[in-house]
N, C-alpha and C positions, 0 to 999 in steps of 0.2 A: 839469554837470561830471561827475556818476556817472557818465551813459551813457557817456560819452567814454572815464572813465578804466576802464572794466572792457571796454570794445573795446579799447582798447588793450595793457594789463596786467592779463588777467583772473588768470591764478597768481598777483599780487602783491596783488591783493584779497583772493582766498580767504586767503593768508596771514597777513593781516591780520584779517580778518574772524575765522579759526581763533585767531590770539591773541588779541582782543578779552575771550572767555572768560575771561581771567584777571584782565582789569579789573575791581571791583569796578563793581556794576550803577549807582552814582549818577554815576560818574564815565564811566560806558562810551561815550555818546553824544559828547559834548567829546572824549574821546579816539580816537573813529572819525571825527571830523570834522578832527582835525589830522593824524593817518596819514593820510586822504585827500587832501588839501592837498595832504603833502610829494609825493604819489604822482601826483598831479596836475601839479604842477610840473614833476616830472621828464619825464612824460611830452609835455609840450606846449613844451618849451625845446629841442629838437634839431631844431627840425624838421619838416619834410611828409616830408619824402624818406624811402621803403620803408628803408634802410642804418640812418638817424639814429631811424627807429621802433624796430627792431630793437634796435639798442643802447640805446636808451631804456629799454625792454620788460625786458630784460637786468638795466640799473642800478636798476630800480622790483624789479626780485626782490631783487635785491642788499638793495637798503633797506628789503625788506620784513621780512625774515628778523633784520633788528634790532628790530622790534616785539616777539620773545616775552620778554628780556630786559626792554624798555620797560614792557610790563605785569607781568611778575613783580616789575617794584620795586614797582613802586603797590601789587600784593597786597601782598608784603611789608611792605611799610609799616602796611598794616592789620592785618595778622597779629602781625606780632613785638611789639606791646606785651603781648597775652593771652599767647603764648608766654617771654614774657621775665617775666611776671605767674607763668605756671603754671612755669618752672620755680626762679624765687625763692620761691615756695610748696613745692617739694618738696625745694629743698633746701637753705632756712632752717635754722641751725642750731636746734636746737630747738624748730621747729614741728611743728604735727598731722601736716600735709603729709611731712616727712621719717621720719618716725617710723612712719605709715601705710608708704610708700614701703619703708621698711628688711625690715618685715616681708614687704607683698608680693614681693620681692626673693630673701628667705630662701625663702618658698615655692616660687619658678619657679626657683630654681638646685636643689631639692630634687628637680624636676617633668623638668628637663634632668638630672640626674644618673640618674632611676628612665629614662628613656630610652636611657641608655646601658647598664644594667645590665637583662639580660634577665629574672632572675630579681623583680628589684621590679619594672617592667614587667609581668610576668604577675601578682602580687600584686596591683599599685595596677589594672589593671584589670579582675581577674577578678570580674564579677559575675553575680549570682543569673538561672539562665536560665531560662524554661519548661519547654525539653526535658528539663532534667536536675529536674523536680518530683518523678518514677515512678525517679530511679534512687539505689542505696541504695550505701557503701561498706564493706565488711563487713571486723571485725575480730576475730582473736583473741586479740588484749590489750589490750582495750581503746580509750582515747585513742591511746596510743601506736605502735597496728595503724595511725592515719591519716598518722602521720611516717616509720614504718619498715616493711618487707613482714614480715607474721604468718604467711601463710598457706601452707601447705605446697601444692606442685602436682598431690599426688593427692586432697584436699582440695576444691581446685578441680574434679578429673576426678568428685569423688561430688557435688558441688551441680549441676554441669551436665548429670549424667545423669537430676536428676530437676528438672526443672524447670515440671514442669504445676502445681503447688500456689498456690505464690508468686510465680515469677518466668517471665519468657517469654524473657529471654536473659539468658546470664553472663558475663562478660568478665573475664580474667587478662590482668596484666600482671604483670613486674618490670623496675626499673631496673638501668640496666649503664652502663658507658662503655669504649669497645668505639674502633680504630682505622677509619677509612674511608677503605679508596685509590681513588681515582676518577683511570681514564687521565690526563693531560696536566692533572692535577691537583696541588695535595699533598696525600699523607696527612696526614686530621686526626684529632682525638682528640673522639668528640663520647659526650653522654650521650643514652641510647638508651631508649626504654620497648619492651622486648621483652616484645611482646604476643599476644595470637591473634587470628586474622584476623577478627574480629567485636566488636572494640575499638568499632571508628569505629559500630559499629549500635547498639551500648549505648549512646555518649554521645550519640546522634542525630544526628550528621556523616553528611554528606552526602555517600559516601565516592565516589560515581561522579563528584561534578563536579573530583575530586585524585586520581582513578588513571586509571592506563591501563587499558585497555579488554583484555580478553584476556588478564590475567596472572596465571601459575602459580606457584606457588611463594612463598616468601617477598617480600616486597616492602615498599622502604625509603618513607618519610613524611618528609620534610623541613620542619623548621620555616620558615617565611618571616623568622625573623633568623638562621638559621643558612645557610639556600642564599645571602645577599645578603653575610653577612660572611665565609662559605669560598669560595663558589663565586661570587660577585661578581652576584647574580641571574644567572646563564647559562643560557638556558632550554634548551640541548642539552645539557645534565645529565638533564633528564625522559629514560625510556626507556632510558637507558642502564644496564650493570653495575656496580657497585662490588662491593669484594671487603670482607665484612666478617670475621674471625677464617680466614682462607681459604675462606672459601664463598660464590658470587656470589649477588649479591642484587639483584635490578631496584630503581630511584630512580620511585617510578609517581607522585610527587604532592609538592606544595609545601601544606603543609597552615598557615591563617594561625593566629598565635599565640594569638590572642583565643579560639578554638575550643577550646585546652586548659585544661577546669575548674578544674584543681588549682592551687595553689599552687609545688609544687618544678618550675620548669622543666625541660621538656628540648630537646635540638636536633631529634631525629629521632625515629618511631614505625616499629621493625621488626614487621612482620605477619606471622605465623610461618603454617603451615601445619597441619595434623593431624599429619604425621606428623613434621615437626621438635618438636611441642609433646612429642610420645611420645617424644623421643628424650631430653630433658632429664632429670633427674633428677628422683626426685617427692619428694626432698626439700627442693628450691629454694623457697624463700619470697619471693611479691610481693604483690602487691595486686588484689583480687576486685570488679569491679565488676559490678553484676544488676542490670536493670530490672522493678521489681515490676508483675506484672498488676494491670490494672483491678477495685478492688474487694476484691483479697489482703488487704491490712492495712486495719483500720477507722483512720480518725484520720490525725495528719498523718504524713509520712514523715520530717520533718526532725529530729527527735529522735532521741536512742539509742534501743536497741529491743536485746531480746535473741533470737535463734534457734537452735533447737535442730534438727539435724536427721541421722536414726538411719538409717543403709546397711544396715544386718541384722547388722553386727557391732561397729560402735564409732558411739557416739552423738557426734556432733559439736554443738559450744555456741560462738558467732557471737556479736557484737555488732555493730550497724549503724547508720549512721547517716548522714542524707541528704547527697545530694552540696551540694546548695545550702547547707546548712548549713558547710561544709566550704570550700566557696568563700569563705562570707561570714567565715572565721575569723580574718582577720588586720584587720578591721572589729572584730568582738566581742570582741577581744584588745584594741584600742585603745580602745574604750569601756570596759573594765574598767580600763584604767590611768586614763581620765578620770575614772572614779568614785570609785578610790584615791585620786588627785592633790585632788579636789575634797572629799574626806572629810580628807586629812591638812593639806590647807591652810590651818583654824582656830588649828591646832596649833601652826605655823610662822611667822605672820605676823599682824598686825593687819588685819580686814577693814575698821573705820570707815575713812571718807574725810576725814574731820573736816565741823567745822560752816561751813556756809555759807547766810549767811542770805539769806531769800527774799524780802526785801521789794521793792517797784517800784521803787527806788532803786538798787538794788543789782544782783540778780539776776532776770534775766525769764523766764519760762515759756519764754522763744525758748533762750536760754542754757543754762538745765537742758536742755533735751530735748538740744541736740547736743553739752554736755558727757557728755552717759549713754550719745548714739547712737555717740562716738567710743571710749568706754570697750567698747561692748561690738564695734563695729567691733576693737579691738586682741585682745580676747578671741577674737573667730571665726577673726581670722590665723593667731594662735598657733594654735589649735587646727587648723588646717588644715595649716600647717608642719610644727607637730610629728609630724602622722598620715603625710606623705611623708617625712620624713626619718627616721621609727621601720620603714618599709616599707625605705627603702634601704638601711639598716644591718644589717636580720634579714634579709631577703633577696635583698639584692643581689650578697652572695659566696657563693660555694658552701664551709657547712660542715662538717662534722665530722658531726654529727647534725641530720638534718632538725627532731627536736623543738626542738634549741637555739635556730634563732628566732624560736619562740613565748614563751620566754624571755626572749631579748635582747629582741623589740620590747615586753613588757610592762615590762622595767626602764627600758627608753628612753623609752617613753611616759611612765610618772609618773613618771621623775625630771627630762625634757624638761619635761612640765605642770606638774610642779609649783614649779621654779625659774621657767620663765615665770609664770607666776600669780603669784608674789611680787615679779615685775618688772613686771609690769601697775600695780598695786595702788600699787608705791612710787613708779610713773612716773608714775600720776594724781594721787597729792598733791600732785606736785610742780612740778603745771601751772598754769596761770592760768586758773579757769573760766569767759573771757569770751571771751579770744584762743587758748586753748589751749596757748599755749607753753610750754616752759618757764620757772618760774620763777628769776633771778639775785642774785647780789650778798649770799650770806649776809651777815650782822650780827648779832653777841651783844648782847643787849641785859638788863640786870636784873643782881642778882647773885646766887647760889645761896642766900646767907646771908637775904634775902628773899623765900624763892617763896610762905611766907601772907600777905607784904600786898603784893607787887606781883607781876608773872608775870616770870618769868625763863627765858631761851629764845632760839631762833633766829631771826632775822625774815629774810624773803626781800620782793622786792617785783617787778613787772611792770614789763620793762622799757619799755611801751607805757600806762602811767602807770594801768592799772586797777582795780588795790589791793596791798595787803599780806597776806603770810599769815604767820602767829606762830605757831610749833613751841614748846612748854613742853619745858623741858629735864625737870626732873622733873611727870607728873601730877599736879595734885589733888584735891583734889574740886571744886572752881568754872574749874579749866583744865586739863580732860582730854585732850583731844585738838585738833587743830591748828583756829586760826580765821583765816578769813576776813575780812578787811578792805576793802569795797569804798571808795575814792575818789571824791569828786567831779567830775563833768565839768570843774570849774575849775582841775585837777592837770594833765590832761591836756599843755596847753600847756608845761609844762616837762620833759617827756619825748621827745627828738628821733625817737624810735625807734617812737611811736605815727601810725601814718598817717592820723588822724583830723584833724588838725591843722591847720588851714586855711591859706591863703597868708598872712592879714592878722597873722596871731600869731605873734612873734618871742619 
C-alpha cells in the first residue's frame, strides 16, 4: 500500500511525513499509519482513469496539509501541562517562582532602558581593554581633570614636543557640541570630541578600516548610534561634506561605540589637522591622552602617578592615571556603595532569620540548602538591578557636570542596596522554609500582660499545611526572635492548597 500511495501522491506523503515531526516519538508510528490510510483511501476511490488520478492526487494534498494542525494538538497536549505548571509557578501569588521573576524583570527593563540611552550604554559596556594597558589620562586637578578638560592647549603643544622619555604619542582632545548640516539632510545638534588627528593611534583604533583613504584636512568619525538615529544608517553619508561651524569637513568613517573607552559619551570624533589645531586658542582646555613607552614607568600604570615636566621656562606638574582604570570607574563607584550599603545594613535592620529547627522531622539538609540557595539567588538580582539602574540614572541624561554622576550613581547605589537588603531579609522571614511561599493568615495570639509565662505575638501559618511561624510581640530572653513550627505529615490533609495530598484523602 506505501508503494502505491507515494506513486500516486508523493507531495502528500512528504507532507505528511514533514509533520510527523511534531508528533511526540511514542505516538509517531500509529499516527503515520492513519495519515497513510486516510491518503490511501483517497487515492484509490476515484478511479484508474489518468483525470480521477489527477484529482485524487489534488485532494490527498488537500488532506495532507491538515496533518500539521493534527500533530501540533498531540504536541500540545503534552506540552501545556509543564507550560501551565511553569507559568502557575511564576506567577503564584506569593511564590519563589514570582518573586525570582519580579526581580529578574526589574533587571531586563533596566538592561532595555541603558539600550536606549546612549550615554548608560557606553557605561554599562565599557570594559577594561589590552590596548588601552600603555595608555595614561593626564590631569591637572586632579580626580576632577578625568570629568572636566584641565589642560590648557599649549600645555598639550610642550608634552608633545618632547615625547622620547615617557611617552611615544600624545593625543588632545576637547568636547564641544557643535551643529552638522549634511545636504538632503537635517541639521543636527551632535556632541563632538574635537581632537588631533592621531586620537584613534593613542587609543589603538584601527583608524584605516573607518576612514577614507586619501583624506586631507579635518575629518568627521561618526558614532554608529548617532549615523543610524540622524542619518538612518545611510551609507552615502561616508565621503561626503558636512559643514560644521561654517567649515567643511569630510564624514571618513562610522566608528562602533564599544571602541570609545570613556565614560561621557559622544556622537561624532572631529580630527583636526596641525594647522587647525594652531589656530585654536592655547588657552582652550581638554583632555590629554599619551601612550607610555615600553618600560617608561616601573610598576603598574593603572594608579595615579604624578609628572612633572620642565620646558626651560615653567615647570609643569600632571597627575595621571590609567585609562583602564578609568573605564572601570562606574564599577569601582558601585562596589563602593555595595560596601557602604553592606556596612550600614547592621544598623538598620535585624540580620537573624530566626530559629528553625534542624531535626529529620522537621527540616532536611535538602530544605536548608535551597532555602539559603534561594536567599542568596534574590541577593545576586538585587545586586545586579540595582548596578543597571544606578548606570541609567548617572549616565543616561546628559548633565550639568560630568563629575555629578559619580555622585548620583554612588547615592543610587547604597540607598537602592541598602532598602533592597532590608527587603530581602524581611521577605525571607516571612516565607515558608519548605515551600518557600509566602507565609498567610496573621493571628494574635497571648496577651501583652503575659509575655514571662506564656509568648504573646503573631502567629502566621503555611497555607500548604507545613508549619507555623510565631513572631514574639515583645523579645525575651527565652523568645527572642521568631520560631519555626514544623507540622506533621498528618495536618497536611486539611489544607486544600498543599498539592501533596493524594486523591484518596478528603
Amino acid at each position: 500500500m506505501s508503494h502505491q500511495l507515494v506513486r500516486s501522491a508523493p507531495v502528500a506523503c512528504c507532507v505528511v511525513r514533514l509533520a510527523s515531526f511534531l508528533v511526540p516519538g511514542s505516538e509517531r508510528h500509529l499516527w503515520l499509519a492513519e495519515w497513510n490510510a486516510e491518503l490511501y483511501h483517497l487515492c484509490t476511490s476515484c478511479g484508474s482513469e489518468p483525470a480521477a488520478r489527477a484529482n485524487a492526487a489534488q485532494q490527498a494534498l488537500q488532506c495532507s496539509l491538515g496533518s500539521f494542525p493534527d500533530a501540533w494538538c498531540l504536541r500540545w497536549n503534552q506540552v501545556a501541562p509543564v507550560v501551565l505548571l511553569l507559568f502557575r509557578f511564576l506567577l503564584r501569588p506569593g511564590s519563589a517562582g514570582r518573586c525570582a521573576s519580579m526581580l529578574i524583570a526589574w533587571a531586563v527593563l533596566g538592561l532595555v532602558a541603558a539600550s536606549t540611552l546612549p550615554g548608560a550604554r557606553n557605561a554599562l559596556l565599557s570594559v577594561a581593554n589590552a590596548r588601552h594597558g600603555n595608555v595614561l589620562l593626564l590631569s591637572a586637578a586632579g580626580y576632577a581633570g578625568t570629568q572636566q578638560p584641565t589642560i590648557r592647549l599649549e600645555e598639550y603643544r610642550s608634552l608633545s614636543a618632547d615625547t622620547g622619555r615617557l611617552f611615544s604619542d600624545v593625543a588632545y582632545y576637547r568636547p564641544a557640541v557643535s551643529r552638522v548640516h549634511l545636504e538632503y539632510h537635517p541639521t543636527v545638534r551632535l556632541s563632538l570630541a574635537v581632537a588631533s588627528s592621531n586620537l584613534l593611534r593613542v587609543l589603538g583604533i584601527d583608524s584605516d578600516s573607518v576612514a577614507v583613504s586619501g583624506d586631507a584636512g579635518p575629518r568627521l568619525l561618526l558614532s554608529r548610534s548617532a549615523w543610524q538615529r540622524w542619518y538612518h544608517a545611510d551609507p552615502h553619508v561616508l565621503g561626503r561634506d558636512a559643514v560644521i561651524a561654517g567649515v567643511p569637513v569630510r564624514i571618513a568613517g562610522i566608528l562602533p561605540d564599544d571602541d570609545w573607552p570613556l565614560p561621557n559619551a559622544v556622537d561624532g570624533w572631529l580630527l583636526e589637522d596641525q594647522y587647525a589645531l594652531d589656530q585654536m586658542p592655547s588657552v582652550a582646555r581638554g583632555f590629554v591622552l599619551a601612550r607610555v613607552r615600553a618600560g617608561a614607568l616601573s610598576g603598574r600604570h593603572s594608579g595615579w602617578r604624578s609628572l612633572a615636566d620642565n620646558n626651560g621656562y615653567e615647570s609643569l606638574r600632571f597627575d595621571c592615571i590609567g585609562l583602564n582604570q578609568i573605564v572601570r570607574q562606574p564599577l569601582s563607584v558601585f562596589l563602593l556603595g555595595l560596601l557602604l550599603a553592606c556596612m550600614a545594613l547592621p544598623a538598620t535592620t535585624a540580620l537573624p532569620l530566626g530559629d528553625y529547627p534542624a531535626r529529620p522531622g522537621c527540616l532536611s539538609g535538602a530544605v536548608h540548602f535551597r532555602r539559603w540557595a534561594f536567599l542568596a539567588l534574590k541577593f545576586l538580582l538585587v545586586i545586579c538591578a540595582v548596578y543597571i539602574t544606578s548606570i541609567d540614572i548617572a549616565y543616561g541624561f546628559d548633565l550639568a557636570h560630568a563629575s555629578t554622576a559619580v555622585y548620583l550613581q554612588l547615592a543610587t547605589s547604597f540607598l537602592g542596596l541598602l532598602f533592597a537588603f532590608r527587603w530581602i531579609l524581611q521577605d525571607q522571614r516571612r516565607r515558608c522554609p519548605v515551600c518557600l511561599r509566602l507565609l498567610s493568615n496573621p493571628a494574635r495570639v497571648g496577651q501583652a500582660s503575659c509575655s514571662f509565662l506564656a509568648w504573646n505575638g503573631t502567629e502566621l501559618f503555611c497555607s500548604r499545611g507545613h508549619g507555623l511561624l510565631h513572631i514574639p510581640e515583645l523579645p525575651t530572653s527565652w523568645f527572642s526572635c521568631q520560631r519555626w513550627l514544623g507540622l506533621d505529615p498528618s495536618w497536611m490533609s486539611l489544607f486544600p492548597g498543599n498539592d501533596s495530598v493524594t486523591a484518596g484523602l478528603t
